[in-house]
C-alpha positions in Angstrom: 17.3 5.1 128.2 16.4 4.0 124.8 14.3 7.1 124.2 17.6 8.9 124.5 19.8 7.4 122.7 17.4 7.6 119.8 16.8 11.3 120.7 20.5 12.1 120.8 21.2 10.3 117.2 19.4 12.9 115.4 21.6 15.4 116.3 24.2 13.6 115.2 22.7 12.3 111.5 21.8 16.0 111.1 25.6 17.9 111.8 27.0 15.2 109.2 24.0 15.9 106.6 25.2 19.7 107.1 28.6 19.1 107.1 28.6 17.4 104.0 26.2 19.1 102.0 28.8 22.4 103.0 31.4 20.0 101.8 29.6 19.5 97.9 29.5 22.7 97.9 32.8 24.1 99.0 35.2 25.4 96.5 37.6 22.6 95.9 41.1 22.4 95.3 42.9 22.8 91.7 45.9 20.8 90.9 48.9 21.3 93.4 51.3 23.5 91.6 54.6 25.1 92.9 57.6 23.4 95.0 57.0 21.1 97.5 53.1 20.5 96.3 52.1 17.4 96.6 49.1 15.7 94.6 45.6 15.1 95.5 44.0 12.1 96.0 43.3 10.0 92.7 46.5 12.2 90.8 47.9 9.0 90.1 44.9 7.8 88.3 44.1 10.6 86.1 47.9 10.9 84.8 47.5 7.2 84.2 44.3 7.8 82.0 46.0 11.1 80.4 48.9 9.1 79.2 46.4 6.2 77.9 44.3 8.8 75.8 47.0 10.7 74.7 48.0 9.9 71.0 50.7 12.6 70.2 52.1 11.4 73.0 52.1 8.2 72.3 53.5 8.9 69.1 56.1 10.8 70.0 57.2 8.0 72.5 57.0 5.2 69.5 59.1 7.5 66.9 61.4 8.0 69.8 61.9 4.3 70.4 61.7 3.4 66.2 64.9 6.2 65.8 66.5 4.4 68.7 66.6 1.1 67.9 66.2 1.1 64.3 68.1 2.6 61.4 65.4 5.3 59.4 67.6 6.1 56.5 68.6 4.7 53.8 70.4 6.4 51.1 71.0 6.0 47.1 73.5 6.3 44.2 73.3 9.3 42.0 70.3 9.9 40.1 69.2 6.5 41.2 65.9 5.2 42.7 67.5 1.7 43.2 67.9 0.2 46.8 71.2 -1.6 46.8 71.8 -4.2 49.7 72.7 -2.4 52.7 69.7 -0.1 52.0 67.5 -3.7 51.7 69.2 -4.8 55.1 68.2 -1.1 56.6 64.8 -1.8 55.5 64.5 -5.3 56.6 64.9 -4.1 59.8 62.5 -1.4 59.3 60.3 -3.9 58.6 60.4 -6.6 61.5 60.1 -3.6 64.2 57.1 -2.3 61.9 55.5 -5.7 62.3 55.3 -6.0 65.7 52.9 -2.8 65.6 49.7 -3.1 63.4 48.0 0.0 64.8 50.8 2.6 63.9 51.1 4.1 60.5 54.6 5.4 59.0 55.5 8.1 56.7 58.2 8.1 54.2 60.2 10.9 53.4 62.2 11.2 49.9 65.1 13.6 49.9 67.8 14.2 47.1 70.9 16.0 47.1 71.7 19.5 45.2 72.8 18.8 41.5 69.7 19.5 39.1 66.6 21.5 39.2 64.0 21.7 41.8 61.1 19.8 39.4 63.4 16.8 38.5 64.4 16.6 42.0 60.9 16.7 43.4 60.2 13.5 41.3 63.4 11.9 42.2 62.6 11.9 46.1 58.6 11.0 45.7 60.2 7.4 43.3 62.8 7.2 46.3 60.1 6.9 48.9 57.8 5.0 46.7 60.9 2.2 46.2 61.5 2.2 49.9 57.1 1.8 50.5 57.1 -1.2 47.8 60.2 -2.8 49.6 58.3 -2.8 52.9 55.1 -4.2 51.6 56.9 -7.3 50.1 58.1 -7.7 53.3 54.5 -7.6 54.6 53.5 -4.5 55.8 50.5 -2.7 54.3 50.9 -0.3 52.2 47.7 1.6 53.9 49.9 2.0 57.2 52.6 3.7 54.7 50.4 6.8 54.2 51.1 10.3 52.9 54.2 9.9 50.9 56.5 13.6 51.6 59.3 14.3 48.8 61.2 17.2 50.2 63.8 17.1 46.8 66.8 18.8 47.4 65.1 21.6 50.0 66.8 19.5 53.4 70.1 18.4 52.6 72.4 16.9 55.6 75.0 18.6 54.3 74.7 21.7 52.4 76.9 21.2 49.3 76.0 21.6 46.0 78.1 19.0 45.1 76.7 15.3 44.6 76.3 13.9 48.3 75.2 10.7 49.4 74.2 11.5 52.7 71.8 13.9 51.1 70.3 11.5 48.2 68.0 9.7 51.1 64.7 8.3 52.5 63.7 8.8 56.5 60.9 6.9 57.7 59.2 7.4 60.5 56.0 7.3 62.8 53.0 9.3 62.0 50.4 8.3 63.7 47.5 5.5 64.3 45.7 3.0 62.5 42.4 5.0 62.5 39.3 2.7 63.5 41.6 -0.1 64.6 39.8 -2.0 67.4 43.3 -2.3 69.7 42.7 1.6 70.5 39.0 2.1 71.6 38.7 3.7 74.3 42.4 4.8 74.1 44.5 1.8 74.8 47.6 3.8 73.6 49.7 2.5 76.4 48.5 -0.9 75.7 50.2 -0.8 72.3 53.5 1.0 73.5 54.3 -1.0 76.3 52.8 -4.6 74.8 56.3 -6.2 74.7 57.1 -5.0 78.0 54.5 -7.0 78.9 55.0 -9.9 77.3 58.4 -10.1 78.3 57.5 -10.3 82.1 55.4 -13.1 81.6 58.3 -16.9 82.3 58.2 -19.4 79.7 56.7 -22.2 80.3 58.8 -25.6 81.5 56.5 -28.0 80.1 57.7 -29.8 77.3 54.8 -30.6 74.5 54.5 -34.2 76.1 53.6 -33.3 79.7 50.1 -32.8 80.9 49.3 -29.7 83.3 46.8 -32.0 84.9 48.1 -32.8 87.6 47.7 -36.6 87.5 49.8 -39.8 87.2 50.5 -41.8 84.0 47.3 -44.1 84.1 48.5 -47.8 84.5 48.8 -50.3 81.7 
């Protein structure tokens, strides 16, 4: 009786050689497309690595959020580079959001309004945007995240007047891009850096005050 049960397992051992070596070499499916497809095994995992490795994406997610939650202009008096105190408060909070994301770089954008010529008003936009980059850096940001300053001059006003306009006579900032070479995104830990305070915020305080020992024990007698 042994004799055939060895006997029969080759059989066996042989059909599931075949059928897999038919298997590796079947055609295999391409993503599901169309309505009602559902996703292949592992889907889940490769969108998560897609969105991980993907860096316009994750810029375009972190401008997103930086228009959203922060102001991005400021604007200026007539023929003025000066930043007067709401346009300091603007930028103060520019900064602290900046701050909490060393890998990103930020471009600012110098704009003026219609009244004199193209030339002057190039110049006037590039010293707008270089006032609002040396406002940030005192308030620590480096200015080698503050790359590639743009001076659009008077070719993107809000409102087309040729008239003096405040609303034209402005600096936008916004995200441009990553830190190249910064350690946080080997391997493309994009995600890592957009959702870090999502993180951080699901993590409870701790209840111990500085005093108390996590140890476990009793005060030792005296």
């Amino acid at each position: 009786m042994r004799g055939t049960g060895t006997m029969n397992a080759f059989p066996t051992a042989t059909a599931l050689a075949a059928a897999l070596a038919l298997g590796a070499c079947a055609p295999q499916p391409g993503p599901a497309t169309g309505a009602g497809a559902t996703p292949g095994f592992g889907a889940a995992t490769a969108l998560n690595a897609a969105a991980m490795t993907n860096a316009a994406g994750a810029t375009a997610h972190l401008g997103g959020r930086f228009a959203a939650e922060v102001d991005t202009t400021v604007t200026f008096g007539f023929n003025s580079a000066q930043l007067d105190a709401a346009a300091q408060a603007t930028l103060t909070r520019q900064a602290n959001w900046i701050r909490q994301f060393p890998e990103v770089r930020f471009r600012v954008y110098g704009h003026t309004d219609l009244v004199g010529s193209d030339s002057y008003n190039q110049s006037l936009g590039l010293a707008r945007a270089n006032a609002v980059v040396a406002f940030l850096s005192r308030q620590g940001i480096s200015p080698t995240r503050l790359e590639a300053l743009v001076s659009y001059g008077e070719t993107r006003p809000v409102v087309a007047t040729q008239a003096p306009e405040q609303q034209n006579r402005r600096t936008v900032t916004e995200v441009s891009g990553f830190v190249a070479g910064s350690p946080m995104l080997l391997n493309g830990k994009y995600a890592a850096v957009i959702f870090r305070e999502y993180v951080a915020s699901a993590v409870p305080p701790s209840t111990l005050s500085s005093g108390e020992s996590t140890s476990g024990g009793g005060a030792a007698p005296e």
